[in-house]
N, CA, C and O atoms as a GROMACS GRO file, in nm:
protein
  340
    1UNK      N    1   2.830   1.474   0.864
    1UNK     CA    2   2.889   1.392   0.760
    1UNK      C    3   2.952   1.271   0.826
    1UNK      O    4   3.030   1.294   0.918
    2UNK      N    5   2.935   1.179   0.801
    2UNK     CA    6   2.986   1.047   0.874
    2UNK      C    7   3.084   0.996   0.753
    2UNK      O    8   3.082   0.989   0.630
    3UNK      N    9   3.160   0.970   0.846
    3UNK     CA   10   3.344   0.921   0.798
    3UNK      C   11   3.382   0.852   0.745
    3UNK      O   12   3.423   0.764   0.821
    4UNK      N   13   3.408   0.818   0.594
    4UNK     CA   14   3.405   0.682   0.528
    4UNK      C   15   3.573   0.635   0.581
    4UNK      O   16   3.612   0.518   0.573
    5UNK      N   17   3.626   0.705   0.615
    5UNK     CA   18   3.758   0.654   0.616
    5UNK      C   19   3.767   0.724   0.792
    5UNK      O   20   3.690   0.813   0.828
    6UNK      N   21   3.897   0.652   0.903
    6UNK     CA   22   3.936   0.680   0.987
    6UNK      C   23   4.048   0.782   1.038
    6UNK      O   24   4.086   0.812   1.151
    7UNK      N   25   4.097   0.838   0.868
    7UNK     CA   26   4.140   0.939   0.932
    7UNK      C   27   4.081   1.046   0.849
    7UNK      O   28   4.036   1.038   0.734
    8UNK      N   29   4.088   1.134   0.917
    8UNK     CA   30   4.013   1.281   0.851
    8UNK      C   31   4.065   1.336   0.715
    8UNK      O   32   3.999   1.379   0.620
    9UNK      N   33   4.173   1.327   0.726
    9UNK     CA   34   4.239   1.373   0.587
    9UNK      C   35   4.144   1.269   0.472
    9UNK      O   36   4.051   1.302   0.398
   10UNK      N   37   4.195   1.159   0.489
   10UNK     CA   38   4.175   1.050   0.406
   10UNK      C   39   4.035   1.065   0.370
   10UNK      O   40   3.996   1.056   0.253
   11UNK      N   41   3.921   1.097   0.516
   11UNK     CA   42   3.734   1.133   0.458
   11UNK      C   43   3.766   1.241   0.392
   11UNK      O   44   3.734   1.237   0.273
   12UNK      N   45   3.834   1.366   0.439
   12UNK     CA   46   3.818   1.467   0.332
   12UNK      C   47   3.796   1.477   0.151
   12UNK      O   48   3.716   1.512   0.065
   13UNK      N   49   3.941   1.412   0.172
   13UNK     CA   50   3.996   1.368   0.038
   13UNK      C   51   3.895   1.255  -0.082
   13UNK      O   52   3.862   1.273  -0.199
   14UNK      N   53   3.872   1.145   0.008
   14UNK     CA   54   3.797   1.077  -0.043
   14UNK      C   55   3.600   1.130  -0.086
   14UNK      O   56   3.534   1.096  -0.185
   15UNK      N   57   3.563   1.211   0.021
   15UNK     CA   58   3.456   1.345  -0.019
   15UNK      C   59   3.448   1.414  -0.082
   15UNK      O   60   3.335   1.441  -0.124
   16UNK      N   61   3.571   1.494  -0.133
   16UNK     CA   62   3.596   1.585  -0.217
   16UNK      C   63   3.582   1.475  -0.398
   16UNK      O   64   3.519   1.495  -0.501
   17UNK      N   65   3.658   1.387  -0.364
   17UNK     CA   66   3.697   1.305  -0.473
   17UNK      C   67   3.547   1.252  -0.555
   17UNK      O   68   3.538   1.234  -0.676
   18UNK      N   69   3.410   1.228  -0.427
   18UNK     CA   70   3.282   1.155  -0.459
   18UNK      C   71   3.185   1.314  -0.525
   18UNK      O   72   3.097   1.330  -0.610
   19UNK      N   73   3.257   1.405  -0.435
   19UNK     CA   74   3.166   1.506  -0.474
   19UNK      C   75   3.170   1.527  -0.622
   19UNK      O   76   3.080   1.539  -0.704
   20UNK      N   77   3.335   1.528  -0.636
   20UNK     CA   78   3.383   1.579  -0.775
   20UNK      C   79   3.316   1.485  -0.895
   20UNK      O   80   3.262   1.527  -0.997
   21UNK      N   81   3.327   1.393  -0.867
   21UNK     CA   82   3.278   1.257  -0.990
   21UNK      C   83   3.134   1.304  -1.005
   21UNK      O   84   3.092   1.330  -1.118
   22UNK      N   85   3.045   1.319  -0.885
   22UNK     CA   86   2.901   1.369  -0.918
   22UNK      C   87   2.856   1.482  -1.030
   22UNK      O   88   2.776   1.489  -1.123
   23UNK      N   89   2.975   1.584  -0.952
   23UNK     CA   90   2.941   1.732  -1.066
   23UNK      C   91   2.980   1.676  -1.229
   23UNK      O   92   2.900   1.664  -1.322
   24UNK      N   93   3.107   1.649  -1.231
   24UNK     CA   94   3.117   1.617  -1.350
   24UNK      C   95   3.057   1.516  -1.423
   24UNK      O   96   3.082   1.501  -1.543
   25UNK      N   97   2.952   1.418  -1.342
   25UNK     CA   98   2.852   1.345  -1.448
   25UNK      C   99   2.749   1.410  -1.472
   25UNK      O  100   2.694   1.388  -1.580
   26UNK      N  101   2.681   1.523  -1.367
   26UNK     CA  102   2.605   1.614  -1.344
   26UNK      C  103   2.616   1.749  -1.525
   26UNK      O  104   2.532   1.778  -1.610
   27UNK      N  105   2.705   1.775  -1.513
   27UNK     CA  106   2.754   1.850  -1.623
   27UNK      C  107   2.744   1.776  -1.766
   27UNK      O  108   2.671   1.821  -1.854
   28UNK      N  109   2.834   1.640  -1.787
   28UNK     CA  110   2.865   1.598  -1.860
   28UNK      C  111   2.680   1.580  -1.929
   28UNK      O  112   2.654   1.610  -2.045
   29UNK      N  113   2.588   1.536  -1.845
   29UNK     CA  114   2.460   1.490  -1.888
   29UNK      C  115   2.412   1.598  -1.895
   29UNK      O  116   2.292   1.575  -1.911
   30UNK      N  117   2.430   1.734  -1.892
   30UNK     CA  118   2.360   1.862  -1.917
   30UNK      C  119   2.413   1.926  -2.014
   30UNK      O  120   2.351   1.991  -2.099
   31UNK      N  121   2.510   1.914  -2.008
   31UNK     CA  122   2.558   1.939  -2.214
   31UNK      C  123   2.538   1.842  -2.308
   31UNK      O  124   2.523   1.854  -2.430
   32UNK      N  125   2.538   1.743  -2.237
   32UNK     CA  126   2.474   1.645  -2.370
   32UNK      C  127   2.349   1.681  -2.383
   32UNK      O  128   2.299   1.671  -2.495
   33UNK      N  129   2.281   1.724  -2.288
   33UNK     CA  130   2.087   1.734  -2.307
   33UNK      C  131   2.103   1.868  -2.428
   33UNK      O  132   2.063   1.864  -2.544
   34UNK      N  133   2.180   1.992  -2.353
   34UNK     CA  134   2.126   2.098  -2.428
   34UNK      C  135   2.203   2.072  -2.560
   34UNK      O  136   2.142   2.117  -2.656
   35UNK      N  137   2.322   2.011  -2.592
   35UNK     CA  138   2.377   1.952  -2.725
   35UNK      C  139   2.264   1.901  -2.783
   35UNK      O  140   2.224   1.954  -2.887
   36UNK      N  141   2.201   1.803  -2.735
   36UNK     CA  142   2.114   1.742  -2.842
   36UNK      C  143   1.984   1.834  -2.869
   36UNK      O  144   1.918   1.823  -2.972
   37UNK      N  145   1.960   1.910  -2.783
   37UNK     CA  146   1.833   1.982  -2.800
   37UNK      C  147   1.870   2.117  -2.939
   37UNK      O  148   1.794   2.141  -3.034
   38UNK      N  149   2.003   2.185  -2.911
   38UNK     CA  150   2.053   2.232  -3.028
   38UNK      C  151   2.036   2.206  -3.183
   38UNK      O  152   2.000   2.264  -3.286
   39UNK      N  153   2.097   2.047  -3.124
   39UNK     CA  154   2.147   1.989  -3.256
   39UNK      C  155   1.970   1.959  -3.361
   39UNK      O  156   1.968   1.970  -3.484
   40UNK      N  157   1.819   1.914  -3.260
   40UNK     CA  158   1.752   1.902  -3.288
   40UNK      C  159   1.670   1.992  -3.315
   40UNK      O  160   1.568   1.957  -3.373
   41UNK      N  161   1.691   2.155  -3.278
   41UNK     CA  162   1.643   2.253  -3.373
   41UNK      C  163   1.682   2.274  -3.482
   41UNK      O  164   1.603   2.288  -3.575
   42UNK      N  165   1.824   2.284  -3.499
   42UNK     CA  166   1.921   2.294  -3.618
   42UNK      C  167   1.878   2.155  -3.740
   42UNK      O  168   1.918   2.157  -3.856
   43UNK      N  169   1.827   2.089  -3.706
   43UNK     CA  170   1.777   1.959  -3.771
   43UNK      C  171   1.642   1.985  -3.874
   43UNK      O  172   1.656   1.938  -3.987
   44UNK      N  173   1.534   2.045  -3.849
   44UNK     CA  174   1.403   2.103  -3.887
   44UNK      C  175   1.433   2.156  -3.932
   44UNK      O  176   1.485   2.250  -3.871
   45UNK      N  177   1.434   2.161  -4.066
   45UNK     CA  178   1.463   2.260  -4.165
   45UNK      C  179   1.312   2.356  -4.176
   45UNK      O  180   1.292   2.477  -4.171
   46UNK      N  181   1.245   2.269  -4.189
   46UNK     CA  182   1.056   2.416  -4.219
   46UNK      C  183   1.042   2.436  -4.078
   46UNK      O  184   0.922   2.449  -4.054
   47UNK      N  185   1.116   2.446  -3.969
   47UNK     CA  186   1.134   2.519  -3.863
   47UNK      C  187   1.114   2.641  -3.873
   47UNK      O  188   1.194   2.692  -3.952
   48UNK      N  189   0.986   2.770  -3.792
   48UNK     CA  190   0.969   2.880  -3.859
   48UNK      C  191   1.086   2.942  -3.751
   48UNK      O  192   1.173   2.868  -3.707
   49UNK      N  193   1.079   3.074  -3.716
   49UNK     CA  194   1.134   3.132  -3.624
   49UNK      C  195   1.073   3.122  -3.481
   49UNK      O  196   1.134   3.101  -3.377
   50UNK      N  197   0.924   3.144  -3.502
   50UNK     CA  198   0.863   3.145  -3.376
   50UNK      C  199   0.922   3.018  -3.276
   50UNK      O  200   0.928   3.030  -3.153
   51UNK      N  201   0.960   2.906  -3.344
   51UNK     CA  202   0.986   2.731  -3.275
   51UNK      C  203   1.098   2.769  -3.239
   51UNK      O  204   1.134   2.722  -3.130
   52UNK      N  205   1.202   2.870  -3.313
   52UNK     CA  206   1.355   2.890  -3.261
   52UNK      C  207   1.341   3.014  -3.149
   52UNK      O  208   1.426   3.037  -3.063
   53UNK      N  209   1.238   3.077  -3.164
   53UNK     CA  210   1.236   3.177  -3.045
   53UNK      C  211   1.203   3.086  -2.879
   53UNK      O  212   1.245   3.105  -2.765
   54UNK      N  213   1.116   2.995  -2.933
   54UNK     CA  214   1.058   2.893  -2.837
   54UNK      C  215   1.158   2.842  -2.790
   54UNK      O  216   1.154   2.808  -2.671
   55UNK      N  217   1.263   2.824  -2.858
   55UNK     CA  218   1.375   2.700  -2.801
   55UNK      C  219   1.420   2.746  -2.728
   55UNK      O  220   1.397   2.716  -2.611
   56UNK      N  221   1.514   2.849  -2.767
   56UNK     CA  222   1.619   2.959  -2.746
   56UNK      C  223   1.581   2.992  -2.590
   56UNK      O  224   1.662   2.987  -2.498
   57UNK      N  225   1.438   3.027  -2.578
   57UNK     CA  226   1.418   3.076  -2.467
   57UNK      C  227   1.398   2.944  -2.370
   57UNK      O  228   1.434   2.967  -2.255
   58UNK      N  229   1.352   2.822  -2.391
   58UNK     CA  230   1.353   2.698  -2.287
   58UNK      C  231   1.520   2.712  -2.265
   58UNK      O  232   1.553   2.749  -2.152
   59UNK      N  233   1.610   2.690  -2.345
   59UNK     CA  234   1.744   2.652  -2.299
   59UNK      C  235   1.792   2.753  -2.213
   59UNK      O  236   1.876   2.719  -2.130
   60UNK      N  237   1.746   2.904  -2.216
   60UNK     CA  238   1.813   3.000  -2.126
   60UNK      C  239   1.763   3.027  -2.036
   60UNK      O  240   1.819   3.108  -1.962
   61UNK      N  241   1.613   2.962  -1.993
   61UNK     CA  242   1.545   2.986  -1.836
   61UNK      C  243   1.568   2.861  -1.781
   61UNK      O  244   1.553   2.844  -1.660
   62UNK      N  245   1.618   2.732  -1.889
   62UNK     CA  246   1.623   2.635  -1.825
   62UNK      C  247   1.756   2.622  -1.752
   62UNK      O  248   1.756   2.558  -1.647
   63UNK      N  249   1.867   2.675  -1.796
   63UNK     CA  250   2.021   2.577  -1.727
   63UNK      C  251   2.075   2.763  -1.694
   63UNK      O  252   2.158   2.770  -1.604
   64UNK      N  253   2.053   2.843  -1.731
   64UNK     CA  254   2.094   2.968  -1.752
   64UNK      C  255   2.019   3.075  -1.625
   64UNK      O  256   1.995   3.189  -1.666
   65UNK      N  257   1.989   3.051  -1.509
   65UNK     CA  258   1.914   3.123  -1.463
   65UNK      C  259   1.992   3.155  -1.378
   65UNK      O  260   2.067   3.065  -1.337
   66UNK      N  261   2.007   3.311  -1.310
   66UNK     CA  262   2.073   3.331  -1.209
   66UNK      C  263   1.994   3.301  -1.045
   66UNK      O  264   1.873   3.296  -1.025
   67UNK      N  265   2.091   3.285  -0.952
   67UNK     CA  266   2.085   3.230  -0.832
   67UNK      C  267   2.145   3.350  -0.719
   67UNK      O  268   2.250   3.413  -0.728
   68UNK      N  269   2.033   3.357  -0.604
   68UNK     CA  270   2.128   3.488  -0.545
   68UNK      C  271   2.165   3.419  -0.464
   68UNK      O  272   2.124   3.304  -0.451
   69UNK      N  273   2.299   3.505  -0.347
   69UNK     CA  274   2.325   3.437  -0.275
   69UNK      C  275   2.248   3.389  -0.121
   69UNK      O  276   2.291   3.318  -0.030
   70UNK      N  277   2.137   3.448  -0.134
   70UNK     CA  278   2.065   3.455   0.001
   70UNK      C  279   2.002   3.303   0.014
   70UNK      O  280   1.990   3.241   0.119
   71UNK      N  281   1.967   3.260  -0.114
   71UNK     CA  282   1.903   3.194  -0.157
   71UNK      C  283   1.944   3.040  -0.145
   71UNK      O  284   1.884   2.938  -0.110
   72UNK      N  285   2.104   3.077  -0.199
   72UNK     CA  286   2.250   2.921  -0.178
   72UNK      C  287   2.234   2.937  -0.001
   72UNK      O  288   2.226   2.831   0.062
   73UNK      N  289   2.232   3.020   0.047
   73UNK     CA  290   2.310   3.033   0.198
   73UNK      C  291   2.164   2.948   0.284
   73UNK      O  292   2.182   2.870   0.378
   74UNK      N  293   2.036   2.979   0.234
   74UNK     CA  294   1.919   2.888   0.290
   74UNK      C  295   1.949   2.757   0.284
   74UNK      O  296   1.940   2.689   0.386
   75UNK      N  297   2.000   2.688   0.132
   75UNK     CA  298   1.980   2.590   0.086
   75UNK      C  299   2.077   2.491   0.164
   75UNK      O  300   2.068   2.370   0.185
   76UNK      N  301   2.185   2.600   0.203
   76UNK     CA  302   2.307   2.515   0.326
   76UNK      C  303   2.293   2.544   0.421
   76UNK      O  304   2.388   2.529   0.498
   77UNK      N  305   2.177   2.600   0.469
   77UNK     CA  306   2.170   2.632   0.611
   77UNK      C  307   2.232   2.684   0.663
   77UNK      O  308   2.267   2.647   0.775
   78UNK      N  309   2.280   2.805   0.601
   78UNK     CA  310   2.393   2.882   0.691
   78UNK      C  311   2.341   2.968   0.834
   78UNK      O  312   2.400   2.995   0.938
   79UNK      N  313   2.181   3.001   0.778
   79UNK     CA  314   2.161   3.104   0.906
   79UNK      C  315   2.122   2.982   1.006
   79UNK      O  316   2.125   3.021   1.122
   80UNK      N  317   2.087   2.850   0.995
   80UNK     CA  318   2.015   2.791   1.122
   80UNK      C  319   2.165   2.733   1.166
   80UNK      O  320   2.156   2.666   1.269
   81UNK      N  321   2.251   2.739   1.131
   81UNK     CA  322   2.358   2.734   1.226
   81UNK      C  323   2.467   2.825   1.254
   81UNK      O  324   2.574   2.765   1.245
   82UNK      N  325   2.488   2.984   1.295
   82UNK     CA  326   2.580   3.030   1.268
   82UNK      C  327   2.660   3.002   1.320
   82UNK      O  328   2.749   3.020   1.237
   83UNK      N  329   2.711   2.960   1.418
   83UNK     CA  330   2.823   2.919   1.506
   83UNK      C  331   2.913   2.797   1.433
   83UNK      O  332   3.035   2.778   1.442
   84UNK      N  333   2.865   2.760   1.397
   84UNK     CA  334   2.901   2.603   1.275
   84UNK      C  335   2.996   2.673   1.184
   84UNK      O  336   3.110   2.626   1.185
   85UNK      N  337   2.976   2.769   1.111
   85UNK     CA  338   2.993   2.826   0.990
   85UNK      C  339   3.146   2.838   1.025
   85UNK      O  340   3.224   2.888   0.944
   0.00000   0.00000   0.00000
């Protein structure tokens, strides 16, 4: 990670601060997606069931899927550095 600021505290802080703004635009645009996707089944009224079974199931394999941890620990590279850790 290269140092936007010269003292460490200050990169920390200021990292934590860039990370944070990301997730929460990250979020903010993923409830608006599945909000509107809601709001646009709920909209179709001669909507049969089969289209709400269809939905139902895109929104819960889409944002709803579980993650193991073996899987996060690849994605950060935990085993190609253990000594780091």
């Amino acid at each position: 990670m290269s140092l936007l600021f010269p003292d460490k505290r200050k990169a920390i802080t200021g990292q934590f601060f860039i990370n944070d703004s990301r997730i929460r635009h990250n979020s903010r645009r993923a409830f608006k997606k599945i909000r509107s996707w809601k709001e646009s089944s709920h909209t179709v009224v001669d909507a049969d069931a089969r289209y709400h079974e269809q939905f139902e199931n895109l929104v819960r394999h889409s944002f709803f899927n579980t993650v193991s941890s073996n899987y996060i620990l690849s994605k950060e590279k935990f085993y190609d550095r253990p000594l780091m850790n």
